[in-house]
LOTIKOL-602771 format. One record per residue (C-alpha): residue number from 1; x, y negated, z. Coordinates in nm, 2 decimals, padded with zeros to 4 digits. Layout:
# LOTIKOL-602771
+-----+--------+--------+--------+
|   n |      u |      v |      w |
+-----+--------+--------+--------+
| NUM |      X |      Y |      Z |
...
+-----+--------+--------+--------+
This chain:
# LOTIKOL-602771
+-----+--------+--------+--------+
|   n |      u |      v |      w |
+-----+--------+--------+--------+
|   1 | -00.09 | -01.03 |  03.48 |
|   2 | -00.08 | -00.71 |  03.25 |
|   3 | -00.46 | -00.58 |  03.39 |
|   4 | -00.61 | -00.95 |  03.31 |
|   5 | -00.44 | -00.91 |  02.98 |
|   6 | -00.50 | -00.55 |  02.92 |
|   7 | -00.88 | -00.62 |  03.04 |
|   8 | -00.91 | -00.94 |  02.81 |
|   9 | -00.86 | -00.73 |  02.50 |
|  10 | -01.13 | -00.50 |  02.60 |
|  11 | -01.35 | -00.78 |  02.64 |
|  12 | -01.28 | -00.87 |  02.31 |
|  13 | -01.30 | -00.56 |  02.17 |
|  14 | -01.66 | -00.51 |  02.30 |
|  15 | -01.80 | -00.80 |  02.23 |
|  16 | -01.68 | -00.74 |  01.88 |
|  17 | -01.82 | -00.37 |  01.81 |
|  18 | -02.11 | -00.51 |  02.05 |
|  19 | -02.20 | -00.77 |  01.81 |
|  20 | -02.16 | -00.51 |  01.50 |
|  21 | -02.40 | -00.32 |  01.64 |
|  22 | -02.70 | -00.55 |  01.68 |
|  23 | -02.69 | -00.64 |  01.34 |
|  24 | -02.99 | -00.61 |  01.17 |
|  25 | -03.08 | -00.23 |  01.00 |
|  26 | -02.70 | -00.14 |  01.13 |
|  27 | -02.68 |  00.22 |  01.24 |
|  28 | -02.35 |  00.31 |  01.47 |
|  29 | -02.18 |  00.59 |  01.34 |
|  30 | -01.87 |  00.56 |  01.65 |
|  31 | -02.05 |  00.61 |  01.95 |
|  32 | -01.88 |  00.97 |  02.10 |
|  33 | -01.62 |  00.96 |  01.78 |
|  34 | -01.39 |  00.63 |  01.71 |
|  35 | -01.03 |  00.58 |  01.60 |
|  36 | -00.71 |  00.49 |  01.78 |
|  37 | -00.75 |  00.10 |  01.67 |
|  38 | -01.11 | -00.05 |  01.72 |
|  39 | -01.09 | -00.24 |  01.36 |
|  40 | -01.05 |  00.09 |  01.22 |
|  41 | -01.40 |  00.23 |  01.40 |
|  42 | -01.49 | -00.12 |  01.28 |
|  43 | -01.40 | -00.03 |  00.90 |
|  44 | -01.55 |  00.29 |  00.90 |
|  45 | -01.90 |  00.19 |  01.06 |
|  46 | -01.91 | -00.12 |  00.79 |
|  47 | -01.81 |  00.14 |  00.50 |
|  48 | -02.11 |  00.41 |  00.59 |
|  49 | -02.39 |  00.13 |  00.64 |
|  50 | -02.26 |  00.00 |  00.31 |
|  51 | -02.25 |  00.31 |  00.10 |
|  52 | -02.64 |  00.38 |  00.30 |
|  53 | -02.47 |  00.75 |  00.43 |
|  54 | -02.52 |  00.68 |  00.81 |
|  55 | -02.75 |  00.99 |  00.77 |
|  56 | -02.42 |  01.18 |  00.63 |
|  57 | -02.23 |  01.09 |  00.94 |
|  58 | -02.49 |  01.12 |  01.22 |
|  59 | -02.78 |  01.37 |  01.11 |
|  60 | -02.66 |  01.68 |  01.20 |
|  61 | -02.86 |  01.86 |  00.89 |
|  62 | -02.58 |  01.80 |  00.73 |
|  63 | -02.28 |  01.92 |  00.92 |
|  64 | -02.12 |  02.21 |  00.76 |
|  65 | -01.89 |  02.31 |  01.03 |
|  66 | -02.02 |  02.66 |  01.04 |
|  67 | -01.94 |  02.77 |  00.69 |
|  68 | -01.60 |  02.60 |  00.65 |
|  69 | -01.40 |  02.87 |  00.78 |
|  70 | -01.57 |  03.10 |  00.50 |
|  71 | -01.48 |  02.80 |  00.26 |
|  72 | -01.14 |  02.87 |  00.31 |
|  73 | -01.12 |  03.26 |  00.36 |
|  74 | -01.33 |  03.34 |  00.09 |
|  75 | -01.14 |  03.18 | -00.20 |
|  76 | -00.82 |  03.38 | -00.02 |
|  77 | -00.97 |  03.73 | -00.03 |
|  78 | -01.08 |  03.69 | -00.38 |
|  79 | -00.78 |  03.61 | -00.52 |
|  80 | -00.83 |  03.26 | -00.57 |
|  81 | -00.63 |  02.97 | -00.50 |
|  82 | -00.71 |  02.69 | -00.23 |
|  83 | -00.64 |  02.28 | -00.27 |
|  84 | -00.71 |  02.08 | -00.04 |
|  85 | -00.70 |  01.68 |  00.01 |
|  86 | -00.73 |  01.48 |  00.34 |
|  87 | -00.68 |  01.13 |  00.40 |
|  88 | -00.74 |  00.91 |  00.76 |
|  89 | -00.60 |  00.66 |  00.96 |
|  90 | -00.25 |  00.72 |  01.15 |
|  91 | -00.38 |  00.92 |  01.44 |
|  92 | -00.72 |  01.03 |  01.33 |
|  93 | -00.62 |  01.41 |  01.31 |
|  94 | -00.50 |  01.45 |  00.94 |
|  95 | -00.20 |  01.65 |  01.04 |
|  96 | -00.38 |  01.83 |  01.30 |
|  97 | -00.65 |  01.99 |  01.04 |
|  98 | -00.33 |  02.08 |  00.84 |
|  99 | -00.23 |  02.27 |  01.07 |
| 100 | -00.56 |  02.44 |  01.15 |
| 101 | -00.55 |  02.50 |  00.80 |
| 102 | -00.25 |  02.68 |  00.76 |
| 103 | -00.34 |  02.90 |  01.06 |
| 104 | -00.64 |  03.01 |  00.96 |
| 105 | -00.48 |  03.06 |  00.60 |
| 106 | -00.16 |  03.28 |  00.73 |
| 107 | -00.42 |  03.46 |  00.94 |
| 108 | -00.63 |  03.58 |  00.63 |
| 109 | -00.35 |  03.72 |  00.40 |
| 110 | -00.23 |  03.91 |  00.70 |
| 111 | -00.59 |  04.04 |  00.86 |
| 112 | -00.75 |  04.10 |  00.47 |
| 113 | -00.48 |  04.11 |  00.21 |
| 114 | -00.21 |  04.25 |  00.47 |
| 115 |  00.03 |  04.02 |  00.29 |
| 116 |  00.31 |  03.79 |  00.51 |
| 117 |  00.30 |  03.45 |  00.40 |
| 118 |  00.54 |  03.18 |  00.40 |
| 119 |  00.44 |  02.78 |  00.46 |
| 120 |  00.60 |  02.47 |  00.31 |
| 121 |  00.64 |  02.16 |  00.41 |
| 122 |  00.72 |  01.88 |  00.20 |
| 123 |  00.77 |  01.50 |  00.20 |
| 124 |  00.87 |  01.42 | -00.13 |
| 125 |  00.80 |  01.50 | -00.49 |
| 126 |  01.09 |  01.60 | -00.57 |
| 127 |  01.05 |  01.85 | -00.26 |
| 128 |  00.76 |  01.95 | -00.37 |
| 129 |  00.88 |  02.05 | -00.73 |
| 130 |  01.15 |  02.22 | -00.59 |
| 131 |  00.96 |  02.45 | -00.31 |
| 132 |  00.71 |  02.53 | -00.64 |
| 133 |  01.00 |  02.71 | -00.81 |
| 134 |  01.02 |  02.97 | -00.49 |
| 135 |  00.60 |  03.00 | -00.43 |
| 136 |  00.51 |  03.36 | -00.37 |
| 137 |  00.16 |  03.46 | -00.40 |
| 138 | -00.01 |  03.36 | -00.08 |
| 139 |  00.21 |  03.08 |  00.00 |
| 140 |  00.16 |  02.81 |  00.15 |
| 141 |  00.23 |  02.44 |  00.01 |
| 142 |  00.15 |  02.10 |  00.22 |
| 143 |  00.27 |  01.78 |  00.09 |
| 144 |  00.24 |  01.53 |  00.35 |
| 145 |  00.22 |  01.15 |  00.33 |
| 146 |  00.19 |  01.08 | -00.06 |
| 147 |  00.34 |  00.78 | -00.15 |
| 148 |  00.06 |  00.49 | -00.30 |
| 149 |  00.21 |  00.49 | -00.66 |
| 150 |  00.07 |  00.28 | -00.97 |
| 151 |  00.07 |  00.23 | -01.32 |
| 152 |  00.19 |  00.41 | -01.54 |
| 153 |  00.44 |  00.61 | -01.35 |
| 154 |  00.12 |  00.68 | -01.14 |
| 155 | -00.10 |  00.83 | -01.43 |
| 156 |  00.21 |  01.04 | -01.58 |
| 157 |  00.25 |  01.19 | -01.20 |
| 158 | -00.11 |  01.26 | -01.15 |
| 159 | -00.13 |  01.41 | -01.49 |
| 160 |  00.20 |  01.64 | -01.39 |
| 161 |  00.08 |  01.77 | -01.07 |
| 162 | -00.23 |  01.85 | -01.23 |
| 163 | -00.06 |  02.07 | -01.50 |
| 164 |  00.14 |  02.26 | -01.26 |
| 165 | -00.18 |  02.30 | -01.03 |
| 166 | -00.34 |  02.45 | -01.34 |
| 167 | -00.03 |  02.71 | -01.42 |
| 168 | -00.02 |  02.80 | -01.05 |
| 169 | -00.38 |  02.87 | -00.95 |
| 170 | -00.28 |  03.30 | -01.04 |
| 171 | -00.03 |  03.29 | -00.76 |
| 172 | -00.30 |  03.23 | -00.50 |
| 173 | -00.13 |  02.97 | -00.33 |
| 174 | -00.28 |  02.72 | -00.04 |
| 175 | -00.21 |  02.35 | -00.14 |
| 176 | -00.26 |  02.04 |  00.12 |
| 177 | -00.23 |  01.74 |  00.02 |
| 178 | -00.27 |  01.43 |  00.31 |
| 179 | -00.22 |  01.06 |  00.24 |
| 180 | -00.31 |  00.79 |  00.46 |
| 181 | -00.54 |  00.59 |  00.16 |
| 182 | -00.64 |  00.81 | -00.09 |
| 183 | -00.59 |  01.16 | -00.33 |
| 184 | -00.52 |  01.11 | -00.69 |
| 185 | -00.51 |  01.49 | -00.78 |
| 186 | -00.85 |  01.58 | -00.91 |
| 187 | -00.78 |  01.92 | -00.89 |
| 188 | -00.87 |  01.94 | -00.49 |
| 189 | -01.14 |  02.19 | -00.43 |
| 190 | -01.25 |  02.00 | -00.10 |
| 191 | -01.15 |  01.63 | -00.01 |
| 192 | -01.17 |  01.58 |  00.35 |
| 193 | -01.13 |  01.22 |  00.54 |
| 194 | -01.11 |  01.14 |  00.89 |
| 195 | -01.35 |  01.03 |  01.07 |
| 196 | -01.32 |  00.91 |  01.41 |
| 197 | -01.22 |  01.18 |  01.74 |
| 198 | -01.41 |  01.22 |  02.06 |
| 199 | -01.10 |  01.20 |  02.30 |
| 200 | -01.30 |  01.35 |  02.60 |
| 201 | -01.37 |  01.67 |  02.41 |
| 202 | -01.06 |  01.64 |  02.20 |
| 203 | -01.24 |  01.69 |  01.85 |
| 204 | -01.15 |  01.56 |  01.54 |
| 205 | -01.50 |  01.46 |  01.33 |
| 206 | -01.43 |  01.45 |  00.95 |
| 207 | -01.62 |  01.34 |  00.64 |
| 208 | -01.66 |  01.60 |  00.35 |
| 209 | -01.63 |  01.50 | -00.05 |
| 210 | -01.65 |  01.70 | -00.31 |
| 211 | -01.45 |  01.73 | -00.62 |
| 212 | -01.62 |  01.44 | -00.75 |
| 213 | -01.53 |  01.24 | -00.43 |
| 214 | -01.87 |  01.21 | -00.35 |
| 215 | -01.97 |  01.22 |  00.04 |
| 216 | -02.18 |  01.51 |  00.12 |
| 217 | -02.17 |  01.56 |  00.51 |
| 218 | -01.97 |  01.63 |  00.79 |
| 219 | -01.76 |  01.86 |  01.01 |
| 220 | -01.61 |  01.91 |  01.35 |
| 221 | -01.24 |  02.03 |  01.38 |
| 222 | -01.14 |  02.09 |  01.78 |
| 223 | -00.76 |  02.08 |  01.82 |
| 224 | -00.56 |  02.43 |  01.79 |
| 225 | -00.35 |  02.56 |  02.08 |
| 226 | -00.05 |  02.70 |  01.88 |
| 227 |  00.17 |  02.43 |  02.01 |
| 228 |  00.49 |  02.63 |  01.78 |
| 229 |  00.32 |  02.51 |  01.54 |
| 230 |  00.27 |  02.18 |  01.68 |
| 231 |  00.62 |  02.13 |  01.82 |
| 232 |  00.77 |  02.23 |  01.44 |
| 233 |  00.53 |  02.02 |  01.24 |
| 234 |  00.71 |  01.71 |  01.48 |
| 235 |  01.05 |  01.80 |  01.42 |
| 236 |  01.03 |  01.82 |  01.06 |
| 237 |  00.85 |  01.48 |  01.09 |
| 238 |  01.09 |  01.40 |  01.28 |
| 239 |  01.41 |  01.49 |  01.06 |
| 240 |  01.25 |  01.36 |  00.78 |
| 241 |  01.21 |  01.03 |  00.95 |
| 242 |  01.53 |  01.00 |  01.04 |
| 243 |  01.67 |  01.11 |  00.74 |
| 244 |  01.51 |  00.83 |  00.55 |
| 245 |  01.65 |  00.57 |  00.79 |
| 246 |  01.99 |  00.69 |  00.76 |
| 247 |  01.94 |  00.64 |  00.39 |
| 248 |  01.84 |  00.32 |  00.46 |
| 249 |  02.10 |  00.21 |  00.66 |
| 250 |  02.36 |  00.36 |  00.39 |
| 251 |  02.19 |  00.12 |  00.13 |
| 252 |  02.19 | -00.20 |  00.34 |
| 253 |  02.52 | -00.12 |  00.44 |
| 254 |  02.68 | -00.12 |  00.11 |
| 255 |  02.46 | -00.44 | -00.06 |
| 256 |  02.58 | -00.63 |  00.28 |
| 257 |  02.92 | -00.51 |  00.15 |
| 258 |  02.88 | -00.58 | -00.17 |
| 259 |  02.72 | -00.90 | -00.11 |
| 260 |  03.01 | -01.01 |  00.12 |
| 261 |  03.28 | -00.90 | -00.14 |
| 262 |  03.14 | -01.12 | -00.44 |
| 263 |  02.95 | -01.40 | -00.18 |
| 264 |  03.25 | -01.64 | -00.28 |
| 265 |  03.25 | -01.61 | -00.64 |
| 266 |  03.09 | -01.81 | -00.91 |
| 267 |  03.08 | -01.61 | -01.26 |
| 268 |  03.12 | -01.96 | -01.40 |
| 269 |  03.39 | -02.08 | -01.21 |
| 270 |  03.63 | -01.73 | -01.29 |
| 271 |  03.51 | -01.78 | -01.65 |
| 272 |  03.61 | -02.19 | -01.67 |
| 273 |  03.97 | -02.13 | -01.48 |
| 274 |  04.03 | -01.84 | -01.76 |
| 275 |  03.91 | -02.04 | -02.03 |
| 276 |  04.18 | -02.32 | -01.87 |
| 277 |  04.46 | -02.10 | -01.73 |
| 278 |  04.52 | -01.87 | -02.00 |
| 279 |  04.37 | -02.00 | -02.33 |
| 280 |  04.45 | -02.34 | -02.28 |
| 281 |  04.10 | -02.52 | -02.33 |
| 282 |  03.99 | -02.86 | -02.28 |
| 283 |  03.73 | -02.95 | -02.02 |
| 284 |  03.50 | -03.02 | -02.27 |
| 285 |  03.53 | -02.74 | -02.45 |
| 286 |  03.45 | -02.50 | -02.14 |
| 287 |  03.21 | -02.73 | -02.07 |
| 288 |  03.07 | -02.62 | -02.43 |
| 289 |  03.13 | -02.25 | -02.42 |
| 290 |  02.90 | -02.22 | -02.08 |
| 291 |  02.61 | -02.43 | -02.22 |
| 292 |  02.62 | -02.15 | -02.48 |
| 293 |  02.66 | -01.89 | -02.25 |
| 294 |  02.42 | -02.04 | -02.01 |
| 295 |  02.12 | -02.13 | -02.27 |
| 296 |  01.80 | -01.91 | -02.36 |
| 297 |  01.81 | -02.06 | -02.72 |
| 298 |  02.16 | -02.05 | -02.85 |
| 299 |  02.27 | -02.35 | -03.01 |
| 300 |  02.42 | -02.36 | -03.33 |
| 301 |  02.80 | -02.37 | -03.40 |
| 302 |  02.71 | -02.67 | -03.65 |
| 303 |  02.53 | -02.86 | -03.33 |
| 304 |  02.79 | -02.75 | -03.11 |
| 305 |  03.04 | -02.95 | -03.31 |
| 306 |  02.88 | -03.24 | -03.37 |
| 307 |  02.79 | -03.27 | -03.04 |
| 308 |  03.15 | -03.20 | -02.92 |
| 309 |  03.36 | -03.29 | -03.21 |
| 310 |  03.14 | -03.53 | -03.37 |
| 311 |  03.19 | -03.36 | -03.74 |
| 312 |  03.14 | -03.00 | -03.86 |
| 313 |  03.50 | -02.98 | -03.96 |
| 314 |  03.52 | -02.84 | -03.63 |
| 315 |  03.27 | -02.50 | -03.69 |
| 316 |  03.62 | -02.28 | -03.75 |
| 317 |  03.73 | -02.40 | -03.38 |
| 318 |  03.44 | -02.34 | -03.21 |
| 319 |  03.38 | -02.01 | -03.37 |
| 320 |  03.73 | -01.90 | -03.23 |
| 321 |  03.62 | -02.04 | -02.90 |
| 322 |  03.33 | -01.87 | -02.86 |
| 323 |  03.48 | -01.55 | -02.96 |
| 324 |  03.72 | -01.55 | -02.69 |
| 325 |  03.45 | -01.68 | -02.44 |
| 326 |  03.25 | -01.33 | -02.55 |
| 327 |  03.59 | -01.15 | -02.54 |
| 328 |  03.63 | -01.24 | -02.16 |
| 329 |  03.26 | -01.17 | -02.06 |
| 330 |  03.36 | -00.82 | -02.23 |
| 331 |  03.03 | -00.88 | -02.49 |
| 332 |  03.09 | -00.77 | -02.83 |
| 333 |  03.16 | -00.99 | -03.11 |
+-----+--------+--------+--------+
């Protein structure tokens, strides 16, 4: 029963990157490199026929895998800082260039600038502010996962990160940024996004932007074989995830708790039996006081006794009445 159902999907599945395929002018860009989920090949063939790159991803003019390794030593042994940006699918080797990255990185202050570096890894701004503090030259910074923040908290973030970028860059520090969606620090020297992985070869194929986010080629990243590396990079992922689920668990716990302590009171019920038990009100009067409290466009005290009194003789006594109503809901008078 599971092979017919496992089998059915395929069916499906080829039939629908089959039928992409045939359509008129549509060049493949997935054949030896696709992503874990087939909608996500899907995505990325529609996007590159759309944008007219196909010849980007496929023409091989224009990868650039032979001078990236000099992209990112160069900068290093000339006293210049490094910033990178990569974004991808879950699973499409984002981490995995990361960590190429920061290998090839700690190599080149130690082989050129016989320096020992230390590497950061971060989850969270505030993380990341922190671990700037402590940045020796060389260092290396990688912020993983940025959150997908807007408005104006957004644009007051970007603008922050891009300051401290800026006052940084003399320190000669390695930044990585990754996000599944997209990069909003302009300051990346290279923005790098994921494009598909040939599983038989184990290669990672990735699209390469400049700083104006423009798509110029390509590049081909095989997977490293420090697996120290690997095996830390998890655990960290790892502790962070479950730190972050603890936290959860803390906040649900105490809004059930909360919720369960104050499920069985009605802030107008507690305020009525006060109004009854200990300043001796009449029903219509509390029924009064709460319309007042209750309503967007207060009411007048001259309305409010008519309406209840039936003459404004009555103002004093519903002045004094809605003082004490604001006295118990602890509002000031």
């Amino acid at each position: 029963m599971s092979n017919d159902y496992l089998d059915s999907i395929k069916r499906i599945r080829n039939r629908i990157i089959g039928n992409a395929v045939r359509v008129s002018n549509f060049v493949d860009c997935c054949k030896e490199f696709r992503f874990i989920r087939a909608f996500d090949t899907i995505n990325f063939n529609n996007k590159m026929n759309r944008l007219g790159i196909v010849h980007l991803v496929n023409d091989e003019n224009y990868n650039f895998t032979e001078i990236l390794e000099d992209e990112i030593i160069e900068p290093i042994i000339h006293h210049s800082s490094n910033t990178f940006g990569i974004t991808g699918k879950t699973g499409s080797g984002k981490s995995e260039f990361a960590e190429t990255l920061v290998l090839i990185c700690v190599k080149t202050n130690k082989d050129f600038l016989g320096r020992d570096v230390n590497f950061y890894l971060c989850y969270t701004w505030e993380d990341f502010h922190d671990t700037l503090k402590i940045l020796k030259k060389g260092d290396i910074l990688w912020k993983d996962e940025m959150p997908k923040t807007m408005g104006k908290g957004s644009r007051l973030q970007k603008w922050e990160i891009e300051n401290i970028l800026h006052s940084v860059r003399k320190m000669e520090n390695t930044f990585i940024f990754i996000d599944p969606v997209s990069i909003d620090v302009d300051l990346c020297d290279l923005y790098i996004e994921s494009a598909g992985m040939n599983f038989k070869t184990k290669t990672n194929r990735f699209m390469l932007r400049n700083e104006k986010k423009q798509y110029f080629g390509h590049i081909y990243v095989k997977l490293h074989n420090n697996e120290r590396l690997r095996d830390w990079y998890e655990t960290q992922k790892d502790k962070f995830i479950r730190k972050i689920l603890d936290l959860a668990g803390k906040v649900k716990v105490e809004e059930v708790k909360e919720n369960k302590d104050n499920s069985d009171i009605n802030p107008d019920q507690e305020i009525e039996r006060k109004l009854s038990k200990d300043h001796n009100f009449l029903k219509f009067e509390i029924r009064m006081c709460l319309e007042w409290k209750n309503s967007i466009k207060k009411p007048s005290e001259r309305k409010l006794a008519i309406k209840y009194y039936g003459t404004e003789k009555k103002r004093g006594t519903v002045r004094n009445r809605l003082k004490i109503l604001k006295e118990i809901m602890n509002d000031e008078i």
